[in-house]
SESE-653900 format. One record per residue (C-alpha): residue in one letter; x, y negated, z negated. Coordinates in steps of 0.02 Angstrom, whole numbers, padded with zeros to 5 digits, always signed. Each point is the difference from the previous one (the first is absolute). Layout:
N
AXYZ ...
This chain:
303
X+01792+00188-00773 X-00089+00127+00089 X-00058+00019+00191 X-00165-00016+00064 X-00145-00005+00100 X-00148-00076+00011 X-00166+00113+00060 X-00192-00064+00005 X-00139+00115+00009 X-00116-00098+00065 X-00042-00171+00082 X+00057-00127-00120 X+00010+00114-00130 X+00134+00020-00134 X+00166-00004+00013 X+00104+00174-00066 X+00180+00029-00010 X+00069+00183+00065 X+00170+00040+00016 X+00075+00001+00200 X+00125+00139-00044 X+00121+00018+00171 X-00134-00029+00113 X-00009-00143+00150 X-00153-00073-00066 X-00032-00175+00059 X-00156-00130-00017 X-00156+00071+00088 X+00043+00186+00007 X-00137+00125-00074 X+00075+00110-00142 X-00051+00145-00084 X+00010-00031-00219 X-00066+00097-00131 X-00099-00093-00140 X-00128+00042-00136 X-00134+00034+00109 X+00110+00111+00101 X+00067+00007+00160 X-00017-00178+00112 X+00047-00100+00173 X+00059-00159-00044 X+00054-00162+00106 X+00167-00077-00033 X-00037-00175-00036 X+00168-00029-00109 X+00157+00049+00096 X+00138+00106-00125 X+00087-00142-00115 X+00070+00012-00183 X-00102-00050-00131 X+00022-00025-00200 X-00020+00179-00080 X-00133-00078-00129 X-00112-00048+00149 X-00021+00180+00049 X-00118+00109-00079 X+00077+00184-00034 X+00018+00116+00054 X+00029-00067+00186 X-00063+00120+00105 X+00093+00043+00172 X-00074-00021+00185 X-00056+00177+00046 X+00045-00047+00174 X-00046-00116+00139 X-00160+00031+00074 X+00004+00093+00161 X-00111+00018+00153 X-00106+00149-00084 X-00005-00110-00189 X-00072-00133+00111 X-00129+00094+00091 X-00053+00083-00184 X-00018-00203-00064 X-00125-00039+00165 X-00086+00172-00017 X-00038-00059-00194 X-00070-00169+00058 X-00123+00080+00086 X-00033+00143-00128 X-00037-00154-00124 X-00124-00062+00103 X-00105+00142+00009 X+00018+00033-00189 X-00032-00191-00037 X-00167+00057+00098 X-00047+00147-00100 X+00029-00082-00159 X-00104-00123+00021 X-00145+00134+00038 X+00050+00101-00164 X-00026-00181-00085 X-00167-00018+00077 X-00062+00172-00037 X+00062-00021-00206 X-00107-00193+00011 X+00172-00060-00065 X-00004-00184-00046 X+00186-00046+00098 X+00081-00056+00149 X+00130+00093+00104 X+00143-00090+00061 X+00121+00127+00058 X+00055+00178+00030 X+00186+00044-00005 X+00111+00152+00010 X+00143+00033-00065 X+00143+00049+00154 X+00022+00159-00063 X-00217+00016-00009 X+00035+00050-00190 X-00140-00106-00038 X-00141-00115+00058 X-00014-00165-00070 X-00165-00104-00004 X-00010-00178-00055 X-00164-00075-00062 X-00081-00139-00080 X-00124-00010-00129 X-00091-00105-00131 X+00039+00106-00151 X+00049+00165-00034 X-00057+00141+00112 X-00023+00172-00036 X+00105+00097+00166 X-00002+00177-00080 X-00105+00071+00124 X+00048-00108+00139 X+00188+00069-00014 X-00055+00175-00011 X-00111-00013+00163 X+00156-00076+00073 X+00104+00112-00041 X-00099+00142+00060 X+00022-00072+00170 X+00166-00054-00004 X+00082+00133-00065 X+00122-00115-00079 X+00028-00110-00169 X-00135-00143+00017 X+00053-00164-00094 X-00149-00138-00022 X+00090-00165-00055 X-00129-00149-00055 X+00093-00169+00061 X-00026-00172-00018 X-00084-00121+00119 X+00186-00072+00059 X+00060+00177+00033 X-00135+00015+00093 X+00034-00172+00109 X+00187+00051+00008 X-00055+00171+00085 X-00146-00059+00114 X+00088-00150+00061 X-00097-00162+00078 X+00027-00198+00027 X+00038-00120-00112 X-00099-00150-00001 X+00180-00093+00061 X-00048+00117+00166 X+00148+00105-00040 X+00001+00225-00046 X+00003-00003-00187 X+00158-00029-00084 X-00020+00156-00113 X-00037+00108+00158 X+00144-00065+00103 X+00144-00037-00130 X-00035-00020-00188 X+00064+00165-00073 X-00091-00041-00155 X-00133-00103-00089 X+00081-00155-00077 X-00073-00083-00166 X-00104-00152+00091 X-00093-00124-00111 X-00094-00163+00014 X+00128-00100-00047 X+00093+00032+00158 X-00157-00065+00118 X-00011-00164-00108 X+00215-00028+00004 X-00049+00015+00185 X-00147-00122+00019 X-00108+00129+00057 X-00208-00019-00053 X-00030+00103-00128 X-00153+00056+00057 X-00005+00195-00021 X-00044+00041+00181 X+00140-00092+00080 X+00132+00068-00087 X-00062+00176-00013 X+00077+00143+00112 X-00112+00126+00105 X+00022+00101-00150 X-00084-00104-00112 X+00159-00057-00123 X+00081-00144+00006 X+00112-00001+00170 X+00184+00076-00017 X+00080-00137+00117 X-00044-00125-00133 X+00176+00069-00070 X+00090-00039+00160 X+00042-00160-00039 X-00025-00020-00176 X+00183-00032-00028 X+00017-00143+00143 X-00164-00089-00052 X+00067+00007-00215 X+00166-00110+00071 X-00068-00117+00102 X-00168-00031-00115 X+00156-00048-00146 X+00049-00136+00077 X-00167-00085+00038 X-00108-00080-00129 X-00191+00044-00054 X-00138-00091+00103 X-00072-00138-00133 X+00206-00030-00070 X+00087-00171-00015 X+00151-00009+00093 X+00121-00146+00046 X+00043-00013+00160 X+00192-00024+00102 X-00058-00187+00033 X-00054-00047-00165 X-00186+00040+00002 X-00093+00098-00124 X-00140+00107+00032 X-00121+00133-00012 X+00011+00147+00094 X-00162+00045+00124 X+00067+00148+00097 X+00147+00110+00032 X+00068+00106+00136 X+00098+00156-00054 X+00067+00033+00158 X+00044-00176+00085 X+00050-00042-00182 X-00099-00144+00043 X-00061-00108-00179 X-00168-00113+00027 X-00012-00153-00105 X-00105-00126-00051 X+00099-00151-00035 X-00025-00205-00024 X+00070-00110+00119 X-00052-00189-00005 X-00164+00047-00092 X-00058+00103+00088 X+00003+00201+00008 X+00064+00103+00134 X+00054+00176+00032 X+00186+00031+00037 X+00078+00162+00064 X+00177+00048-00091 X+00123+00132+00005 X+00005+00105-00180 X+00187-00068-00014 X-00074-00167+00030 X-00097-00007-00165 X+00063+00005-00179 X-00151+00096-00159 X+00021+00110-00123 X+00001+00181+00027 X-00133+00113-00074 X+00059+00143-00098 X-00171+00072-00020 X-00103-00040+00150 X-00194-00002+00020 X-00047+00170+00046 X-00177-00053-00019 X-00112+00069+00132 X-00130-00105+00091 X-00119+00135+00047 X-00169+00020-00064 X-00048+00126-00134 X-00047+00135+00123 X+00147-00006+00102 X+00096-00012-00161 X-00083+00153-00059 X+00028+00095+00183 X+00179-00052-00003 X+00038+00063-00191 X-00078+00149+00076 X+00106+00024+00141 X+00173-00020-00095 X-00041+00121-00119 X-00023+00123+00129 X+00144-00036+00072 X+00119+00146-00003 X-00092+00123-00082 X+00005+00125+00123 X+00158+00069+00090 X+00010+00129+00146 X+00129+00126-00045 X+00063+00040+00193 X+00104+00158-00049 
């Protein structure tokens, strides 16, 4: 077992584990760590605990110290350093005709180096762009081509649940999310409704992928025969996950009606392979093939 802490470098960025050595730290100080970029001001957001020594990567590096007064005033001063260099970059990017979008400008703490994240179609050819940079800088320049969700997790905005954005507020990283979880959930499959302001399929399908696999195990398929806790037999016209609520349409004296039964009401046989058929039209089809396979292909490395 060894003892850690846990420091983010960002908002809802990554997670990384430094060791406390005999210092007070607790949740929400400001620390000073060295990493591979160099020297950087942290946030505690995992107070000191033992973990397993296979879940740390070595060499764990100490805490410098715990930021003081002046470390804080140097973190503000940067802020507003990366604003203006956010602003000439993007002049430098107009004066090369350069075909990409700037996101953000970053320094390192210890203003070893400028960091500037961008978007772009394909590959872009920065050579001269870093050396104009660097000319007024006076410092290592670093351009770093991103991915449409990096660039949502960074910019922030509202989710169309009228919430901040789950990967700008909490989700430390980009979880594998497919179709598959939208249908388990009911959800239309149409492309636009279950797309993200980025464009991919939305992360908080994942949420409660887990909850909605249990309960949608003990419910039969809409269109399945099922006999009932009173003797009935039927056929199935509707379910509700949640309310684990079972629609059926069953005989009584001739005539058809539609009963409403709890799951551990009715007795059918349990699918080992369900229908993962999906009732979409080609073109949504076609958009939503599209947006699983981009899923996950591009990762912001925070430090």
């Amino acid at each position: 077992m060894v003892k850690v802490i846990g420091v983010r470098f960002r908002t809802a960025g990554k997670i990384y584990f430094f060791d406390p050595l005999k210092f007070a730290i607790k949740k929400g100080d400001n620390v000073i760590v060295e990493t591979a970029r160099g020297i950087e001001f942290g946030t505690v957001v995992g107070a000191p605990k033992e973990v397993e020594d296979d879940k740390v990567i070595q060499p764990l590096k100490p805490v410098l110290r715990i930021a003081t007064e002046k470390d804080k005033e140097q973190e503000a001063a940067n802020k507003i350093k990366e604003k203006e260099a956010f602003k000439i970059c993007l002049e430098k990017i107009k004066k090369h005709k350069l075909e990409m979008k700037l996101i953000d400008a970053e320094y390192t703490f210890d203003n070893n180096k400028v960091l500037f994240y961008f978007t772009a179609d394909g590959r872009i050819d920065f050579r001269e762009l870093v050396k104009d940079l660097a000319a007024v800088f006076k410092t290592r320049i670093e351009l770093r081509q991103i991915g449409v969700r990096d660039e949502t997790k960074i910019l922030g905005g509202i989710g169309i649940c009228g919430r901040p954005l789950c990967c700008h507020t909490h989700l430390s990283e980009f979880v594998p999310v497919s179709i598959k979880m939208a249908k388990e959930q009911n959800l239309s499959l149409n492309p636009t409704k279950i797309s993200g302001v980025c464009g991919r399929l939305m992360c908080c399908l994942k949420h409660e992928e887990e909850t909605y696999e249990e309960l949608n195990r003990k419910l039969p398929d809409v269109g399945d025969f099922v006999t009932t806790d009173d003797g009935l037999k039927g056929e199935v016209q509707s379910v509700n996950v949640l309310r684990q609520i079972v629609k059926v349409i069953v005989e009584v004296n001739d005539e058809k009606e539609i009963h409403d039964y709890r799951a551990d009401q009715l007795k059918f046989k349990r699918k080992h392979n369900k229908n993962n058929k999906v009732d979409v039209s080609d073109a949504e089809l076609k958009e939503l093939e599209k947006l699983e396979k981009q899923e996950g292909k591009s990762k912001l490395n925070d430090n």
